[in-house]
C-alpha positions, 0 to 999 in steps of 0.5 A: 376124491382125495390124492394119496401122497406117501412119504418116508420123512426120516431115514433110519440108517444102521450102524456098525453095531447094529443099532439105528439112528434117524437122519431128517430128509426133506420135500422134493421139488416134485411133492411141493410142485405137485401140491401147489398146483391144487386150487387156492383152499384145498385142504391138505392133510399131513402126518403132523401136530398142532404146535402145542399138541407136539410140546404137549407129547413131548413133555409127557414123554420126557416125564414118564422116561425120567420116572422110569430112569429110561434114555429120553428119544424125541421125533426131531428128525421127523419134524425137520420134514413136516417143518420144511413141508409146511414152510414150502407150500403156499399159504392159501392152502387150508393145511390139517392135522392128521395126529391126535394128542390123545392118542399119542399120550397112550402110545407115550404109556405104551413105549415106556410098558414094553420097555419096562418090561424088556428090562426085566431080571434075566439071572438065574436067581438063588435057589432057583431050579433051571427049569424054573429059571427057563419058564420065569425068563419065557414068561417075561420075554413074552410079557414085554413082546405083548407089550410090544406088539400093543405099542405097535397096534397102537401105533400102526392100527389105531393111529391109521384108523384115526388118520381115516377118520380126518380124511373123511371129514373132506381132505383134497390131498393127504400126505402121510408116511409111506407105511400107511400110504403103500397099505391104504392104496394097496387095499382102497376099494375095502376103505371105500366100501367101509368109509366111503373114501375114494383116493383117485391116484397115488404118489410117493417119495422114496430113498432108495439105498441109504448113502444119503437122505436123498429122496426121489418123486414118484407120480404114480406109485405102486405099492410095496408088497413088502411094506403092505405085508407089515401091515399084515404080519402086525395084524397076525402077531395080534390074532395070536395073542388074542385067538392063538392063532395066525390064520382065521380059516383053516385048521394047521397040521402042527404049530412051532416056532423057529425062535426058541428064545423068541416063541412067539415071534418065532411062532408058525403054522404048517398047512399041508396041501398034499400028502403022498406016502412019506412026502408032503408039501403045503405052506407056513404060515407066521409073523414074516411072511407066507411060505411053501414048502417040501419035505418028508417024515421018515421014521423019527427024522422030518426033514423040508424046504421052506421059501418065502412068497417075495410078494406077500412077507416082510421086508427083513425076511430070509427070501431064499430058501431055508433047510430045516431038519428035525428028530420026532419025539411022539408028536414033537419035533426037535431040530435046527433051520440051516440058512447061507447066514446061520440057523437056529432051533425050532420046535413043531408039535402035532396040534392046531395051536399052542401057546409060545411059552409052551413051545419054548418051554417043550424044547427044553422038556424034551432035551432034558433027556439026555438019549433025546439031546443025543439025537438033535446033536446029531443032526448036521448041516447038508 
């Protein structure tokens, strides 16, 4: 039996721009008191390299940003924590490494492909028809969200599985970041069943708020739904590059997307439960979250409420309700989504899957008609 310790060993704090800075943290009382208390050669797992692994990582990525003329960010700030960690506990524990080099050199490659990718030329070229110009920049953005979404499974999905593989070999405690934590504990009797690891009780230590780096110990922890649902979402994001589409079972009554700019983050499926007259109500389903909703299609105007499940959706999702309203164009659907913070415009075509750069693309085909655009224009906010 193994004891779950997840941890948050950075604190990533939003500026006034609106960019990110990781701040270090260090152990709680609590964690190194609790680990302690383990018998002398129990054998620790923590979310660290060996010393020459880390120097290795880090040369490697400090190489290929210089090759490719990008700005250099290293794991210092999580290191302060795994250092503090290990200097904290007694000695006769037997600690273990649960990083792999290799592994880590192919996120390193990975970081650098999206990257390059997210850099690419968006200007309207010379000659270059508008048309031409939307679907070569689409195509682009889509290219660099599938590099990112390769980073992520990299390093959320392999980067777990190789995790698990360490634990099997016979760990008495683990102590890993929260996000693989909250997900494991949250899903233990499926990793029992097909790894036959049993974790016996869970424990964590959290920030909460982000006025300073201070962390609070929690004996018995319950998952967060939220940081579960990343999990899932990543898992989705993947399926739809791979399978074109979110939800294994099931058949969508429509597809669209809520980010014209971003199709396939975006990206959403309609199922509808019920269906009376010109009313019906059902779910959606995308990347952030699952959703009910409302709504009705009145001759060319559809017109619904969505809300998230607070339970099973991300944690930067819009978690009170959302208006959309849209014009009907044959079996496409053009219009905005209203919320207390904004809007956008989003596009829904009548088929059980599309392919984001198509949907993107089918917003501007549709609006090239000027009596169509006329319409959407005409669509207000309640």
């Amino acid at each position: 039996m193994v004891q779950l310790i997840g941890v948050m060993h950075a604190l990533i704090k939003r500026n006034f721009f609106g960019g990110c800075e990781r701040l270090p943290v260090y152990p709680t009382d609590g964690l190194i008191n609790k680990i302690n208390e383990f018998p002398d050669k129990s054998r620790v797992g923590i979310e660290w390299f060996k010393h020459e692994d880390f120097k290795d990582i880090c040369d490697d990525l400090s190489r290929l940003c210089e090759e490719s003329a990008l700005d250099y960010v290293g794991f210092q700030s999580d290191e302060a924590y795994w250092v503090a960690l290990r200097v904290r506990l007694k000695s006769s524990l037997e600690i273990v490494f649960l990083e792999e080099k290799d592994l880590w050199l192919r996120i390193n490659k990975a970081v650098i492909e999206e990257a390059r990718k997210r850099g690419t030329d968006q200007q309207r070229r010379k000659d270059e028809s508008v048309l031409a110009h939307r679907k070569r920049i689409t195509t682009q953005d889509y290219d660099a969200h599938m590099a990112y979404i390769d980073y992520k499974r990299l390093h959320e999905i392999e980067r777990d599985d190789k995790f698990l593989e360490v634990i099997k070999s016979g760990l008495d405690v683990v102590i890993s970041g929260i996000g693989h934590t909250d997900y494991w504990w949250a899903n233990r009797e499926a990793i029992t069943k097909k790894s036959g690891i049993v974790f016996d009780g869970y424990s964590t230590e959290e920030i909460f708020g982000d006025a300073n780096c201070d962390s609070e110990f929690v004996e018995c922890a319950v998952p967060d739904p939220e940081r579960v649902f990343s999990r899932i979402g990543l898992e989705r994001s993947i399926r739809l590059i791979e399978k074109g589409k979110l939800i294994e079972k099931g058949e969508p009554f429509c597809v669209g997307t809520w980010s014209i700019i971003e199709p396939a983050k975006g990206y959403f499926e309609v199922y509808v439960d019920k269906r009376q007259s010109n009313r019906l109500s059902g779910r959606i389903e995308d990347c952030f979250g699952s959703a009910t909703f409302e709504g009705m299609i009145s001759g060319d105007e559809l017109v619904f409420t969505k809300k998230y499940d607070w339970t099973a959706c991300k944690p930067d999702t819009i978690k009170t309700p959302i208006s959309y309203k849209a014009k009907r164009f044959g079996n496409k659907f053009c219009g905005y989504w209203f919320h207390n913070f904004g809007g956008n415009a989003f596009y829904m075509i009548r088929k059980p899957k599309e392919n984001p750069i198509n949907l993107a693309l089918g917003w501007g085909k549709v609006l090239d008609n000027t009596t169509n655009l006329d319409k959407v224009k005409s669509i207000k906010r309640d």
